[in-house]
C-alpha positions in Angstrom: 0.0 0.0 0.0 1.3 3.2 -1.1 1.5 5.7 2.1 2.4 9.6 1.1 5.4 11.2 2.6 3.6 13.8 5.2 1.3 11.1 6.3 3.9 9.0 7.3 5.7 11.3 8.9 2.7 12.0 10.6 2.2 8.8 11.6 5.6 7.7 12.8 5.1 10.7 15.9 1.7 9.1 16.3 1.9 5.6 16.8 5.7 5.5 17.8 6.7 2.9 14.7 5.6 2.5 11.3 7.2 1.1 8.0 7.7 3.6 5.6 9.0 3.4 2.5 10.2 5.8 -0.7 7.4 5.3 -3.9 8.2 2.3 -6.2 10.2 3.8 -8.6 9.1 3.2 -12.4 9.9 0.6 -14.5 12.9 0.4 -17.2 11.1 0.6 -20.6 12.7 1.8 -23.9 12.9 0.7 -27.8 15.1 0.3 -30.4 15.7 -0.7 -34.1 18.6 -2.5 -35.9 20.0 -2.9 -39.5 22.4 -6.5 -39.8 24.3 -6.0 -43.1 27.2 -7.9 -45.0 30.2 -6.2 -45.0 31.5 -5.7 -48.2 34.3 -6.8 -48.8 34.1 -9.4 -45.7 37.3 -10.1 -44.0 39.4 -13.4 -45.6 37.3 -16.6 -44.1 34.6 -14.7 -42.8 31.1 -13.8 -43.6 27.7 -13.2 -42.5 25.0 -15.7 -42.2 22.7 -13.1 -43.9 23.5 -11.9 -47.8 20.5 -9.2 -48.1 20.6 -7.2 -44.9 17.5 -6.8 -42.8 15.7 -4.8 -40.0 13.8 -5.6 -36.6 13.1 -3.9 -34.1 11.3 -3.9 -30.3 8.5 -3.3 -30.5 7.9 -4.8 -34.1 6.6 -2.0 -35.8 7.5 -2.5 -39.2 4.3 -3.5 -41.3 2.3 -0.5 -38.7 0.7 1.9 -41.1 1.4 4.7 -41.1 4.9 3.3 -40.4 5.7 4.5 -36.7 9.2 2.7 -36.3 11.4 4.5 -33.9 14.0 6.4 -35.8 15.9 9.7 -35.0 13.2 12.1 -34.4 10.3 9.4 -33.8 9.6 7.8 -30.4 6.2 6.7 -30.6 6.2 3.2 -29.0 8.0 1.5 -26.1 9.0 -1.8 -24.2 8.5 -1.9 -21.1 10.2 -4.4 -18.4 7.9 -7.0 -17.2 4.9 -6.4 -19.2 3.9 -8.9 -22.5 7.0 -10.9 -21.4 9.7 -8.4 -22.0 12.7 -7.7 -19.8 14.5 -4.0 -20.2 17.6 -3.0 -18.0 19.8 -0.1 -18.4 21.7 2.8 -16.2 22.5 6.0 -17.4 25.4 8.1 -15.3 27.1 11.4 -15.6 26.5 15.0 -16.3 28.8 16.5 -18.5 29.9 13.3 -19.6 28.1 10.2 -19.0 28.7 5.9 -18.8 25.5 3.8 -19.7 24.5 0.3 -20.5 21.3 -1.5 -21.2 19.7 -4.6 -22.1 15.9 -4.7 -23.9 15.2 -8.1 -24.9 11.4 -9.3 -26.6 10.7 -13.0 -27.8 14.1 -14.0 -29.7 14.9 -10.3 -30.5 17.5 -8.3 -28.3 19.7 -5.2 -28.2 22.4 -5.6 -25.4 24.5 -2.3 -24.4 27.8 -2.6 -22.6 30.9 -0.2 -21.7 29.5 2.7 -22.9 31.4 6.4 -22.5 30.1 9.7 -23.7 32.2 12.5 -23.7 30.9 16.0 -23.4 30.2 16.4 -27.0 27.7 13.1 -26.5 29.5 11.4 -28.9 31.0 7.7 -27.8 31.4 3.9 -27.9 29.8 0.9 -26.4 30.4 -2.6 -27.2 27.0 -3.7 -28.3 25.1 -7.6 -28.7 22.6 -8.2 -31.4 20.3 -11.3 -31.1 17.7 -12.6 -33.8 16.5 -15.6 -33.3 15.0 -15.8 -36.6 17.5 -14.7 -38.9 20.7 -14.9 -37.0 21.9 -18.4 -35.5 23.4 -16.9 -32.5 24.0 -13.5 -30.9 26.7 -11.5 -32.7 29.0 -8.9 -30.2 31.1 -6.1 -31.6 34.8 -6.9 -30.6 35.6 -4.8 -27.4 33.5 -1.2 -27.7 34.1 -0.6 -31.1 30.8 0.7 -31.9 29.8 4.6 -32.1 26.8 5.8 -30.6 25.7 9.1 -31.0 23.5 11.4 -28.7 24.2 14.5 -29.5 21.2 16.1 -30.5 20.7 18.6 -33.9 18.5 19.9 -36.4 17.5 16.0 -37.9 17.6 14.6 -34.5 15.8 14.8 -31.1 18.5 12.4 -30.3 19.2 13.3 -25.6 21.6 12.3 -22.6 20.4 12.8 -19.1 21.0 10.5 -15.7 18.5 7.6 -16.4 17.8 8.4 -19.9 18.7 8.4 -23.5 18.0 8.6 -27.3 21.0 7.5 -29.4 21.9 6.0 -32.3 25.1 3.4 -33.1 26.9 2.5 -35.6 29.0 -1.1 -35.5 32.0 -1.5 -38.1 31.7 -5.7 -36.8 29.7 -7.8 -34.7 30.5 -11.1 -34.7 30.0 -14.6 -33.3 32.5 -17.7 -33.5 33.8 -19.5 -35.4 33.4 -16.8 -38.4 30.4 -15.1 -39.1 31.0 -11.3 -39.5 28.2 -8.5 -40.2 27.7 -5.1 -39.7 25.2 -3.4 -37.7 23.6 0.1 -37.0 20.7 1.4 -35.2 18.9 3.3 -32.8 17.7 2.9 -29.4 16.1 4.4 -26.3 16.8 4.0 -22.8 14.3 5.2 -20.1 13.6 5.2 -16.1 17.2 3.9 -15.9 19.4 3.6 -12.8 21.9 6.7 -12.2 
């Protein structure tokens, strides 16, 4: 039961002892999209298990008409942890310049964010985990955080940073799984109601 702040306090001089607690705070929700290409030319004895890239995205939104996909400047829809099966985890910290990871994962589709550093031009890196169940045999990590991510926002983007929150996009020259399957990957995401 949710008890307000001044009636607790109240309550405490009144009966002596009584169990209060902060509000629960929101739950992690977000989104995001990605593009799994074939890098062209593919390294020597490598290659990606897909020829004709493709795009998913959580939440699928891709045959929604009019198309409402989340992109630089449209954030329509959103995934939220523990509802319709779906698990979301992230932190956002900094001010000037900020660390974040994240995690939103939907049926056999995931975007998984780690070691990520902005600087105080919100421009980065993060090393970054693509899963698709469908179309990919396995999830497929960039090598160490060799991906860029981008959250600086400008005239085509209402890309933002803040502690527990942001709206990026991310570019990956490689993600790759063993023993030698190689693609490319790029995207956007959002992070929301995020640890600090």
């Amino acid at each position: 039961m949710h008890v307000s702040s001044r009636w607790c306090v109240t309550a405490v001089f009144a009966l002596g002892a009584l169990s209060c607690s902060d509000p629960v705070p929101p739950p992690a929700q977000g989104a995001f999209i990605t593009t799994i290409g074939a890098p062209s030319p593919a390294p020597a004895g490598k290659s990606c298990p897909t020829s004709v890239s493709f795009t998913y995205d959580v939440p699928s939104l891709l045959n929604t008409k009019p198309l409402e996909v989340l992109d630089k400047d449209t954030y329509l829809h959103k995934t939220i942890d523990g509802e319709g099966n779906a698990s979301v985890s992230c932190r956002v910290a900094g001010s000037s310049s900020f660390t974040f990871s994240g995690r939103i994962v939907l049926g056999g589709k995931a975007l998984s964010i780690s070691n990520g550093t902005l600087g105080p031009d919100k421009k980065g890196t993060a090393q970054i985990t693509v899963t698709n169940s469908t179309s990919l045999s396995q999830s497929m990590a960039s090598p160490s955080s060799n991906c860029v991510v981008n959250a600086a926002a400008d005239a085509s983007n209402r890309f933002q940073v803040k502690p527990g929150s942001m709206w990026a996009d991310f570019t990956c020259p490689s993600v790759e799984a063993t023993p030698n399957e190689y693609c490319t990957a790029k995207g956007v995401f959002v992070l929301e109601n995020c640890d600090q």
